[in-house]
N, C-alpha and C positions, 0 to 999 in steps of 0.2 A: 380601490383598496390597495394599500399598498403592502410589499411583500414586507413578510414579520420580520427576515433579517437578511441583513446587507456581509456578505463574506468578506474579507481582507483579500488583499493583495497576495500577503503570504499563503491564505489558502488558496486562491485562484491558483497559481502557481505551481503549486504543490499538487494540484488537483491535474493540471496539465503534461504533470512528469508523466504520471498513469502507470510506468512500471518502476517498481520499486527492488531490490536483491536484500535476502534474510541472511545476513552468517554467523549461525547456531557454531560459535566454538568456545573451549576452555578448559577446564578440569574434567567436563562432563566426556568430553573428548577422550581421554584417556583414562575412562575408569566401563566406559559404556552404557552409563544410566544417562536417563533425561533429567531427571531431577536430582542431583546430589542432596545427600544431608547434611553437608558442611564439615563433618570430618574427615575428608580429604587431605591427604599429602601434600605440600605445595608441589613435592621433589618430582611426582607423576608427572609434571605439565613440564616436556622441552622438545616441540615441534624443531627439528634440528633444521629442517629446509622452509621453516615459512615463508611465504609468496606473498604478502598481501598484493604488490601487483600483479599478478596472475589473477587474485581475483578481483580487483580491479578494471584487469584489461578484460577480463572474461565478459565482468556485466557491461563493460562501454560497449563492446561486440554484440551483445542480446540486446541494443537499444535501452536498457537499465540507463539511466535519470539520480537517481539517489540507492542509499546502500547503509543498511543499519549494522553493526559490529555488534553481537551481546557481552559490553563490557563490563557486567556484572552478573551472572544468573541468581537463581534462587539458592545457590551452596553459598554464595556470599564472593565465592573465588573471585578476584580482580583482574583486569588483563593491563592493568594498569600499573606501574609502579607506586601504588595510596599511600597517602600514611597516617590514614584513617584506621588501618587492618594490617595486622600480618598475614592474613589468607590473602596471598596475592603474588603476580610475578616475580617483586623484587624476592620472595624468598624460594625459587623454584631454582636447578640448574643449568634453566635456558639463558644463554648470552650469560653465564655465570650470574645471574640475579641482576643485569643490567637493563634486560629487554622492555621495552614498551610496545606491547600490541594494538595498542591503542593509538598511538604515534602512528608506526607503521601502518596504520590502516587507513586513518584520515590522509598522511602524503599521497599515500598511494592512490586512492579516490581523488585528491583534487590534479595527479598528475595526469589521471585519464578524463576528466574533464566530468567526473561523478562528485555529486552532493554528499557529503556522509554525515551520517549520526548516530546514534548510540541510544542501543539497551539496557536501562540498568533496571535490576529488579528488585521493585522496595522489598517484595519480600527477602528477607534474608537469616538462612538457619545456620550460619557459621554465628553471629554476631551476639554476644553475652547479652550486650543491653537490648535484643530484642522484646523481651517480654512490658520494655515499659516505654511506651509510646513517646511519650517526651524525650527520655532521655535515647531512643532511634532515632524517632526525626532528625534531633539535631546530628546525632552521626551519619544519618542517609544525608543530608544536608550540605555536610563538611564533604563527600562525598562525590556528589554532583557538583559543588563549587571547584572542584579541579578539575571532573570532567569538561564543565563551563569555561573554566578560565586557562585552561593550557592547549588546547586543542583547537582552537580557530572556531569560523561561523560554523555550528550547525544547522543541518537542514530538521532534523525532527529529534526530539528527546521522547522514548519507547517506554511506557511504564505496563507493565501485564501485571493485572491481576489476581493471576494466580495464586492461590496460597493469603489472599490478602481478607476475605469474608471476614466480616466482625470484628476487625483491627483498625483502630482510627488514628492515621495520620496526620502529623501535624500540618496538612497542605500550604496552608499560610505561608508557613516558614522553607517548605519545601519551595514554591512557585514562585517566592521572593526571588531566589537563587534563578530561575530560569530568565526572570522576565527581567530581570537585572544583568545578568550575563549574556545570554541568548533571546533576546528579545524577538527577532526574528523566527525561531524553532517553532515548527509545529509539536505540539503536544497529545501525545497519542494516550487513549485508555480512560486516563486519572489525571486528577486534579483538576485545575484550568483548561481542560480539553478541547483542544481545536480539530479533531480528527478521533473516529470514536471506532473501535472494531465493529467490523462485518455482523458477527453473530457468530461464524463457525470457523473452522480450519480445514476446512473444504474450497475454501476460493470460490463458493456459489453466493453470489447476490440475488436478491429477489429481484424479478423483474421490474416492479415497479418501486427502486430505489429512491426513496427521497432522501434529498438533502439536512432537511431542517427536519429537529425533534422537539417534543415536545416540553419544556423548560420543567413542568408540572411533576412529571412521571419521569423522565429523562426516557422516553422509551420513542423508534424510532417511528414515522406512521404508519408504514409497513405493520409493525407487529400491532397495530391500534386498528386497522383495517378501516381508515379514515381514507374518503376521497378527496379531502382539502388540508389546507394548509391549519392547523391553529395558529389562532392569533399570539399567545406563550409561545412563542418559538427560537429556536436560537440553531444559526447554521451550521454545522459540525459534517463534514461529508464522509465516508466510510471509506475503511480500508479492509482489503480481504485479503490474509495472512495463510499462507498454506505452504506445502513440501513439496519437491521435486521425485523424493524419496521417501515413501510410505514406512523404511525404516524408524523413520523420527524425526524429528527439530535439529539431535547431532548424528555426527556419523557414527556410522556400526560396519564392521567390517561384512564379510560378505553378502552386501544386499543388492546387486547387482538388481536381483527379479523383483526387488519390490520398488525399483524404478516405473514412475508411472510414463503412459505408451503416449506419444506424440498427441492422439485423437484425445484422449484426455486432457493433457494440457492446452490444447486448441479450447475445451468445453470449457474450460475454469478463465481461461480468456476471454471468452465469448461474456461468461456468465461473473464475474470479474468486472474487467474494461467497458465490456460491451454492455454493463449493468449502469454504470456510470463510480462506481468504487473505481482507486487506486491497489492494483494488486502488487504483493509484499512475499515474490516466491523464493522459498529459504534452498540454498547450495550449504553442506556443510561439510567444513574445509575436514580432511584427514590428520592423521598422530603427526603426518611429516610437516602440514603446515598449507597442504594443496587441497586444491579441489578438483575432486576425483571426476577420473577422463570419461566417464558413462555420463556422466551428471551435466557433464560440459559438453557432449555429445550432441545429449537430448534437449539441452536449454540450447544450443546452433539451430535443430531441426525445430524449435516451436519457433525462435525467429524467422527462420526462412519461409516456416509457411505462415505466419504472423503477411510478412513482406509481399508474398503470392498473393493472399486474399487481399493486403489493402494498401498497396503502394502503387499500384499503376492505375488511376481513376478513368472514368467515362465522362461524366461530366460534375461540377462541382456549383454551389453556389451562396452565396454570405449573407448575412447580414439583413434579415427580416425583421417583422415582428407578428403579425398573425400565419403569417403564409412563405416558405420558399420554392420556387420555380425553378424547374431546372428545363431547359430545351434545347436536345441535341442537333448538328447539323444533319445528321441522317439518324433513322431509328438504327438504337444498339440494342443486345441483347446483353441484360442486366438481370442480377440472382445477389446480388447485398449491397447493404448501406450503412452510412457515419452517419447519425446525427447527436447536432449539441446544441444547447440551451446558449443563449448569451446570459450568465450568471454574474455580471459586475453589480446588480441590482437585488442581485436573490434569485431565488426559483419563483418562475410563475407558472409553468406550462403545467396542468391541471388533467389534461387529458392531449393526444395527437392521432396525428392517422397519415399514414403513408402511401401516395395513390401514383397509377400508373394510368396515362390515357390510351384507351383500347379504341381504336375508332368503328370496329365493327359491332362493337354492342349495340344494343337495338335498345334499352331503355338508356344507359348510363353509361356513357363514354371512360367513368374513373373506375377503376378493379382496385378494389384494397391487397398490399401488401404486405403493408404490420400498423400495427398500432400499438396504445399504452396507453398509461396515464401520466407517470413522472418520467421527465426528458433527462432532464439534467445536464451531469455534464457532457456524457455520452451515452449512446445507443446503437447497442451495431446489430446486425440481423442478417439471417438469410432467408430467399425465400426460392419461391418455384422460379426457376427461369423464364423471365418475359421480355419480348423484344418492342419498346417502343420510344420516342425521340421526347415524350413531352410526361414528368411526371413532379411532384408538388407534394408537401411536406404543410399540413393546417393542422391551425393549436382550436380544439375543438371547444375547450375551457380553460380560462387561467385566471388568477389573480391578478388584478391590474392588469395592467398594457404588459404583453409578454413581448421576448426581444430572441429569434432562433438566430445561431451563433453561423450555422454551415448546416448544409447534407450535400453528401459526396454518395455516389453510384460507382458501383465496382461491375466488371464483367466476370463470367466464371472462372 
């Protein structure tokens, strides 16, 4: 049988960044709400020392891959100079009404070697013609077709549903604009969705993350509590969206303590990455335009022990399809492991098991040390510390001929 659906290029890719950077800024920035109601001042918003390479440089440093801007929220505010709306930079007195944050944000990402893209939130409660769905579209529309057409490749276009229940968009006309401009973007949330949210804003994925959902329900099989793939399926892989700072999405001044502690964001890593999601962890930049030095502290320390746990391997090995074998030249003492799917064909692997050979067992030489059911595109684990030279990675069930990408063994 073969797998229900074959993923692009553009998601494999995107799927392989694995850490993504969130930056929650704008009017919401200097008023202290998370959700504006769109009467807002433009004259509030003038970050007098914006960085965007500071934060730039900051996520090339955390190994960050790509880096979403929110150059729209739900107030409607622009970081844009539009001229769709006057809720927008050109009428603020930053850079005397000349500034683009949006400019500055995409140089500044491709001069550190990061992917960027952009937030825009269909919902919008600045905007007169919201209440008549035609006549938004085409304004959300006109919209995105400047965020598309003056800003170079994007890597992903962000739509949140927030605020959106029982509003029908004109997507058609919406998705023309992307697949026309941005052919390449993934598309997060809505519409033509190539990438669909996690579930929460916890950065916890379920263990056994699948890929593919179901076309039917649009619902993932996780939540269907399904051990196989349906045959209605369509590939969409998950991103897990969370805070740095339990203050919010933006910043708020003194929240220094509701900084979440290293061991924590190690968990949402684990449960994250190691679930096989792409996680989307939000720094949000201050009134001056930075991003605050606790924030950048604590994202330094989850890299470095990111890099402790899985940068120096024991042994590694490629390219299977029922079975990988790993056999060291002497026994080491091994406590976690990388594994991943080869997903150029789809997901097949249905069920796995992770074994260690003990030679002193008296019935069975293999000791389990994790197992699951969806592989995907990663799996990382730890377990009790065991020391032995000869240990192997079996797909216990899959759809069709299954194909394992790697597993790699780490020391403590």
């Amino acid at each position: 049988m073969q797998s229900p659906h074959t993923p692009t290029k553009e998601q494999l890719a995107w799927q392989d960044w694995e850490l993504g950077m969130f930056f929650h800024f704008g009017i919401n920035t200097f008023t202290g709400r998370e959700w504006g109601d769109g009467s807002e001042d433009p004259a509030l918003f003038n970050p007098t020392e914006l960085d965007c390479r500071q934060w730039a440089r900051v996520a090339r440093e955390a190994g960050v891959r790509y880096a979403l801007l929110t150059a729209k929220h739900h107030d409607g505010f622009c970081l844009w100079p539009t001229r769709v709306t006057e809720h927008c930079v050109r009428n603020s007195p930053w850079k005397n009404g000349q500034g683009d944050v949006a400019r500055e944000f995409v140089d500044a990402c491709r001069a550190e070697g990061i992917e960027p893209g952009f937030y825009c939130s269909p919902w919008d409660r600045n905007a007169a013609c919201y209440p008549d769905p035609a006549a938004y579209s085409d304004f959300y529309a006109k919209q995105l077709e400047e965020l598309c057409s003056n800003y170079g490749p994007l890597s992903v276009l962000w739509f949140d549903g927030a605020g959106s229940d029982g509003y029908t968009y004109d997507w058609p006309r919406i998705m023309e604009v992307i697949h026309r401009l941005q052919p390449q973007a993934q598309i997060f949330g809505m519409g033509d969705r190539t990438v669909r949210w996690g579930g929460n804003e916890e950065g916890f994925g379920p263990p056994d993350l699948w890929l593919t959902i179901d076309e039917k329900n649009q619902r993932a099989l996780p939540e269907d509590s399904q051990q196989a793939l349906p045959e209605t399926a369509r590939y969409i892989p998950a991103e897990m969206d969370t805070v740095i700072n339990r203050s919010g999405w933006f910043w708020h001044p003194n929240s220094q303590e509701q900084l979440r502690s290293l061991d924590e964001l190690v968990g949402v890593y684990y449960r994250s990455v190691g679930h096989g999601a792409n996680l989307l962890l939000n720094l949000a930049p201050n009134r001056q335009g930075l991003l605050d030095e606790h924030d950048v502290q604590r994202l330094m320390e989850l890299r470095h022990e990111i890099d402790r746990r899985f940068a120096h391997p024991v042994g590694s090995a490629e390219n299977g399809t029922d079975m990988l074998e790993i056999t060291l030249d002497k026994p080491a003492l091994v406590t976690r492991f990388a594994a991943m799917e080869d997903l150029q064909q789809g997901e097949h692997v249905l069920e796995w098991r992770l074994e260690a050979e003990v030679e002193t067992y008296h019935t069975s030489p293999w000791h389990l040390l994790a197992s699951g059911n969806a592989l995907g595109h990663k799996r990382l684990g730890d377990f009790a510390p065991i020391t032995s030279r000869h240990f192997r990675l079996r797909v216990l069930r899959a759809y069709g001929q299954p194909r394992l990408r790697s597993l790699t063994l780490y020391a403590p």
